[in-house]
C-alpha positions, -999 to 999 in steps of 0.1 A, spaced: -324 577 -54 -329 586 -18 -317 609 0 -287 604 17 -269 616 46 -234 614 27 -225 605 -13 -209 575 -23 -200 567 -57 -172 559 -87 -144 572 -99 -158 574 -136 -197 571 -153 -186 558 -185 -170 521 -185 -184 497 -211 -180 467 -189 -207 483 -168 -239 472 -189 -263 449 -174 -252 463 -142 -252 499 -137 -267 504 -168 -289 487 -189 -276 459 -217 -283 476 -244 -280 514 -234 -264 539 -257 -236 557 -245 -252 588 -240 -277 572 -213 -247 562 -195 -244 590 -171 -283 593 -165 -283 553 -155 -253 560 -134 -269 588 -113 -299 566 -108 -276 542 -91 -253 566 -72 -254 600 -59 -221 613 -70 -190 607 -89 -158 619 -93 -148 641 -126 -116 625 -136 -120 631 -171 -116 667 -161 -78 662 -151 -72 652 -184 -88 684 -202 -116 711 -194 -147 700 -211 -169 724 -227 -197 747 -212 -220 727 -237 -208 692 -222 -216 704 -190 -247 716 -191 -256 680 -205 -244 664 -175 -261 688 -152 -295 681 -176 -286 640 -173 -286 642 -134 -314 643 -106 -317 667 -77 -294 658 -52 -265 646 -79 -234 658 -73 -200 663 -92 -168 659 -76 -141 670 -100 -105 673 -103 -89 701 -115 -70 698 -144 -32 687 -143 -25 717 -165 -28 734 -129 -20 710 -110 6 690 -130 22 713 -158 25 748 -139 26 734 -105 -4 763 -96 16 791 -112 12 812 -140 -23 791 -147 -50 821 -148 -66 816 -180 -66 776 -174 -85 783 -139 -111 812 -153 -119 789 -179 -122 758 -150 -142 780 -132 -167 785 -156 -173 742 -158 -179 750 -119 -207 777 -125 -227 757 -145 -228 728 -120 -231 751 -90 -261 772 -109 -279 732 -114 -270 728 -78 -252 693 -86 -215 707 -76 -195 689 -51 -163 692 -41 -140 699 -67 -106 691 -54 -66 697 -62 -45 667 -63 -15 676 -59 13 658 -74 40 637 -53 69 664 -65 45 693 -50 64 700 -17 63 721 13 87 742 -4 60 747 -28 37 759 2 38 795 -9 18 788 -40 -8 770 -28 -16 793 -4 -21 823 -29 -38 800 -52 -65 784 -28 -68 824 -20 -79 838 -54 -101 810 -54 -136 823 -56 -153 812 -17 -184 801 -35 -175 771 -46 -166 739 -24 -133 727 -26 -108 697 -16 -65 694 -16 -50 663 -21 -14 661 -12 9 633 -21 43 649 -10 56 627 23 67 657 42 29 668 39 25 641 68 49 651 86 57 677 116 58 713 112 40 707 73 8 687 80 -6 710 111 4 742 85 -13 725 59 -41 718 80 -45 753 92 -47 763 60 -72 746 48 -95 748 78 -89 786 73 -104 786 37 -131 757 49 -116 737 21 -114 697 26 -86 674 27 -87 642 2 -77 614 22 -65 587 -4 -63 549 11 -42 529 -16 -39 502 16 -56 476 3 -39 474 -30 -4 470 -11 -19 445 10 -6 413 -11 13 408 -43 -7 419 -71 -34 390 -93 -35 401 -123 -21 428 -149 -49 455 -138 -34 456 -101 -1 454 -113 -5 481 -131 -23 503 -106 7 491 -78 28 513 -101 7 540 -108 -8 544 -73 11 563 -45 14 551 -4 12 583 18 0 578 53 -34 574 60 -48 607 84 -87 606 92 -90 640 101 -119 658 91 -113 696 81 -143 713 69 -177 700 60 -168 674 32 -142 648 41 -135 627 12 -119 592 14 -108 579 -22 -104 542 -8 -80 519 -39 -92 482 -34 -83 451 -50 -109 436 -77 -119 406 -52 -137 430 -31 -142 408 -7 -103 413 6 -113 450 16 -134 437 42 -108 450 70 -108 488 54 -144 490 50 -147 479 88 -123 504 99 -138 535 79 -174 528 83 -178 539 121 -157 569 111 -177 580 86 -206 574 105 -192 596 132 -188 625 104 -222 620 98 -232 623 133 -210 656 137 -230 671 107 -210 670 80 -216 653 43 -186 633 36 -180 623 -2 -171 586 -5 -153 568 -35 -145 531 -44 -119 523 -67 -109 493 -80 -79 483 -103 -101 474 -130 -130 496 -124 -153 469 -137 -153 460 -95 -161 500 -86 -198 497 -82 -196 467 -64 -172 477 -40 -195 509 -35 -226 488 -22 -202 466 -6 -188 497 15 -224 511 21 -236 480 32 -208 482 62 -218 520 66 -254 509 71 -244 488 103 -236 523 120 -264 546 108 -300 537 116 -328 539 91 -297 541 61 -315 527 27 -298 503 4 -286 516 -29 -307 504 -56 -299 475 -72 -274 467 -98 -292 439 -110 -306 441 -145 -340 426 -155 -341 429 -194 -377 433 -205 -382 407 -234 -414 405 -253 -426 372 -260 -447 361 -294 -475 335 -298 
């Protein structure tokens, strides 16, 4: 892939509905990820949320990755979630140590905190100690999901804060999902899973990252990619990398919604090249 000025991408590498697309129709799962990063230049780490993979797994993804790849993980909810940033120290060494191996293949990104929508202001305390013992040499993101977060005296605290520690704010769009009554089960569903929290495009440090939720008719995003592109572009312009995510209800629609979103980007930056492709051509040999 080529370089980039910023890194767009999924929410996941591995979804089966993705062959003849992002990958080709008859890969084996383990190719998965190496066709991925041939299509995209980052992705986020959700699997990580769910459980810290081994040093072992890691390496492989770092091995199944080009120069210029980069991982944006989440930190697991046994942090985040379950002790609500307290109490986690062996959880977080052992974290840290998934980081090392990406940062050591230079294919880290930012890994960021999501917060979760019961993590409040009066909670404030312990995420400034723990985005303090933090190691500095590792890039980072917050995601909040708390309303007061958006609100006077929190979000300029909050802001300081981060700013202080160069660490990036997550800004999550669920916008378009809310825009009309759900079409099918997959948007119900992420209608109920998905929080609304204000929409802030202020840029902190030198990663912004939008995680924009769209509907599976991509085309119905049109407005949001219209209104983001010339901001991101602006980013750009300032010097900074922002990290860019599509997600979809179904995330059969992700990669789609990507090039869809570059493609506006592209209007605002010069010179940007397309991604590459995801059209298949299956290679067939023919007999006389």
């Amino acid at each position: 892939m080529n370089r980039f000025p910023y890194f767009i991408g999924c929410p996941v590498w591995s979804w089966a509905q993705w062959r003849g697309s992002v990958y080709s129709p008859k890969a084996p799962k383990s190719d998965w990820l190496a066709q991925y990063a041939r299509k995209f230049n980052t992705v986020e780490g959700n699997t990580t949320f769910y459980g810290i993979p081994t040093i072992e797994t890691v390496g492989r993804w770092a091995t199944q990755t080009p120069d210029g790849f980069k991982f944006a993980l989440k930190f697991p909810r046994s942090i985040t979630h379950e002790k609500q940033l307290q109490h986690c120290q062996a959880e977080t060494e052992l974290f840290l140590a998934c980081l090392d191996i990406l940062q050591r293949a230079d294919r880290l990104g930012p890994t960021f905190l999501q917060l979760s929508p019961q993590f409040g202001p009066n909670q404030f305390d312990h995420l400034v100690s723990y985005l303090h013992q933090l190691p500095k040499q590792y890039p980072y993101a917050v995601e909040v999901r708390h309303q007061d977060f958006f609100k006077d005296p929190f979000e300029p605290r909050l802001n300081e804060l981060l700013r202080h520690q160069k660490i990036d704010r997550v800004i999550f769009d669920s916008r378009p999902l809310f825009s009309k009554p759900p079409s099918d089960e997959a948007e119900r569903r992420a209608r109920q899973r998905k929080p609304r929290v204000p929409i802030k495009s202020t840029a902190i440090a030198n990663h912004p990252m939008i995680r924009l939720v769209g509907l599976n008719d991509i085309s119905q995003v049109d407005t949001w990619y219209q209104e983001w592109a010339p901001i991101i572009a602006g980013w750009i312009a300032e010097g900074r990398e922002p990290f860019v995510f599509a997600h979809t209800p179904d995330d059969t629609f992700a990669p789609q919604m990507a090039h869809r979103f570059h493609a506006e980007i592209a209007k605002h930056i010069s010179d940007l090249p397309a991604l590459p492709s995801l059209e298949q051509v299956e290679k067939q040999k023919t007999l006389f």
